[in-house]
Residue, then its C-alpha position, 0 to 999 in steps of 0.5 A: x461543489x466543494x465541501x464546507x465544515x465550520x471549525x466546530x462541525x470539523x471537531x465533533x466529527x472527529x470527536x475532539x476539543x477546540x479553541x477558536x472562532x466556532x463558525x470559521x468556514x473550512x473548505x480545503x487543506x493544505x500544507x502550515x507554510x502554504x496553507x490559507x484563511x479557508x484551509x485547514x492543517x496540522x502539525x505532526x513533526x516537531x521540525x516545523x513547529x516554527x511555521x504554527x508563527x507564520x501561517x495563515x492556516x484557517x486552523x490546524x490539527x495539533x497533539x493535545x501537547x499544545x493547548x494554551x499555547x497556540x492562539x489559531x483556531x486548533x483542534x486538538x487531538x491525540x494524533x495530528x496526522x489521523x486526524x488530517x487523514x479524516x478531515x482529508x476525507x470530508x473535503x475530498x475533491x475528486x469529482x464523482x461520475x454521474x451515476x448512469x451507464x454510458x451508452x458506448x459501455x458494452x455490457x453482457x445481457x447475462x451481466x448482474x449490474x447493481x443500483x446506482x452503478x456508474x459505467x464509464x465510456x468504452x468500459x466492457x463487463x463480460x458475461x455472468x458478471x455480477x457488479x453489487x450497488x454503487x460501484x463505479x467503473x472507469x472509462x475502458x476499463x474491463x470486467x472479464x467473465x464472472x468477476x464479482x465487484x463488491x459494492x461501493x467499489x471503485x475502478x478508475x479507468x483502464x483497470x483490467x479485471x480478469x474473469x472469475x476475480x473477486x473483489x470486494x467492498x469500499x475497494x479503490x482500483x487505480x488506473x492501469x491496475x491488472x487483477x488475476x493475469x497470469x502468473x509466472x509458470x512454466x516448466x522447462x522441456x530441455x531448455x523449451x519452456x511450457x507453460x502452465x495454465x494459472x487455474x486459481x483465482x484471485x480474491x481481494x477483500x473489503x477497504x482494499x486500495x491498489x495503485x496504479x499500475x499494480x499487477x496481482x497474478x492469478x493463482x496457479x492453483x491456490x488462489x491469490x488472497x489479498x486481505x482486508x484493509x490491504x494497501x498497495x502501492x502504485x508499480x507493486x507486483x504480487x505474483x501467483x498464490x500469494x497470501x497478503x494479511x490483513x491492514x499490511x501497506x506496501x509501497x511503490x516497487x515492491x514485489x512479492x513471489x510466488x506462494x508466500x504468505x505475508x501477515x497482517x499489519x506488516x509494512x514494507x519501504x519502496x522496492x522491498x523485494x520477498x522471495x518466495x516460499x517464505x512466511x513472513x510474520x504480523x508486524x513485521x516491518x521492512x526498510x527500504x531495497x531490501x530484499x527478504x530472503x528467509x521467513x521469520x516467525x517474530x516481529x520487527x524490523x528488517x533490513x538489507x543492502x548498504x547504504x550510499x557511498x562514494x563508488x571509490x569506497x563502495x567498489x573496494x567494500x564490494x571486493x571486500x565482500x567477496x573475501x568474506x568467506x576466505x576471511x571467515x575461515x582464516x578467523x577459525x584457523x587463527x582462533x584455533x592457533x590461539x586456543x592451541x597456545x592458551x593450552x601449551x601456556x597453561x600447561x607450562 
């Protein structure tokens, strides 16, 4: 059943000014150019400005920057694209499971299971497990030993949660997410690797989305601690003992090492790579393939690696790198040869 807000109900919600036909019926969104009658919009980039002429948007979400200068039902707001995510969320389509546990599930006796909970078809929870109110769990997705899901949180299927894993509250777990597999730890025995049993835990906070396919390891004695609000991207890996603060996004492909410890509100472009051991500061921001090999203790915004180039160019920029160093030191012996003849002048 879809959802239905009148233009008036959409701006009370999210608390702004609008022009229009109140009553205009609003059931979905979409993009200004594709957008219809009964589909809400925004504009946030100032690039398709054009569009607000042509489309047929029902109405549309724009900066307080365009009153009286627009003549579609609009709501106006501080940030367009805030206000899009909101109304995204009232009119979210994705279907809900029927709140009942299904009879292929196979669920422990020792097995704590809240109200209103939904257990998809072939889903397992293993012993001692404890599944708080209005969780729902996904088609074969697995609970292991003791793992505590907070309520109102959400496995799609084939999640895999390890025992003793802690998630917590309003969490979005997508499909093919592993939580609290081993991390990466061996010691070497003359060139035999053994391997060293991962003892910790890994502790999800409360509002934390991860994507599909995402892998947090378990920590090796430390627990991996991801904070509240943390968003994740699909195909991310946190390795063992990682600690991410809170609000930080990180998107697809990125990777984090062993033992580092990430601060709050950070944000990191696809297929950033951290290494680990290092600390990386709140509100640190990372552009795209780079890779941070040090810590920093102040903010801002961080980037490595060059940008495209024809392989010709790049192939000889390459081999210029590499000379780098030869050329540095040449640079020192010729700044000292020129300080040496300053001298032999002045001195004449």
């Amino acid at each position: 059943m879809k959802n239905i807000y009148s233009v008036a109900e959409l701006a009370r919600l999210l608390g702004a000014e609008f022009i229009g036909d109140a009553e205009h019926k609003i059931t979905g969104i979409a993009s200004l150019d594709k957008a219809k009658k009964n589909e809400i919009s925004f504009l946030s980039n100032p690039k398709f400005k054009s569009q607000l002429d042509t489309t047929l948007a029902g109405c549309v979400l724009l900066s307080k920057d365009h009153v009286g200068k627009v003549k579609n039902n609009a709501i106006f707001l501080t940030d367009p694209y805030l206000g899009f995510a909101r109304v995204a969320q009232l009119l979210d389509s994705t279907p809900l499971p029927d709140i009942e546990i299904h009879p292929t599930a196979v669920v422990s006796p020792t097995a704590k299971i809240g109200r209103n909970v939904a257990l998809g078809a072939g889903c397992v929870i293993e012993r001692n497990v404890e599944i708080d109110d209005n969780v729902i769990v996904g088609a074969n997705a697995v609970v292991g030993e003791g793992a505590k899901i907070g309520a109102h949180t959400r496995l799609w299927a084939n999640v895999t949660v390890y025992h003793h894993v802690s998630i917590g509250k309003y969490c979005i777990i997508q499909s093919g997410a592993i939580i609290g597999s081993d991390g990466f730890g061996y010691a070497n025995d003359k060139g035999e690797w053994v391997r060293i049993p991962q003892t910790g835990i890994v502790e999800i906070g409360d509002h934390v989305d991860i994507g599909a396919n995402a892998c947090i390891d378990r920590g090796a004695l430390n627990n991996t601690i991801i904070g509240d609000g943390v968003k994740i991207d699909n195909l991310c890996h946190i390795a063992h003992n990682v600690v991410v603060g809170e609000h930080t996004a990180m998107a697809g492909f990125t990777g984090i090492a062993g033992s580092s410890t990430v601060g709050k509100y950070c944000t990191f472009s696809g297929r950033s790579s951290i290494l680990g051991h290092l600390s990386i500061a709140d509100k640190t921001h990372v552009t795209a393939c780079s890779l941070i090999n040090r810590s920093n203790k102040e903010p801002g915004v961080f980037s490595s690696g060059t940008g495209m180039q024809e392989n010709k160019a790049w192939r000889k920029n390459v081999a210029r790198f590499r000379q780098l160093d030869d050329m540095a030191k040449q640079l020192k012996k010729l700044e000292k040869e020129i300080k040496l003849l300053q001298g032999d002048a002045d001195n004449e």
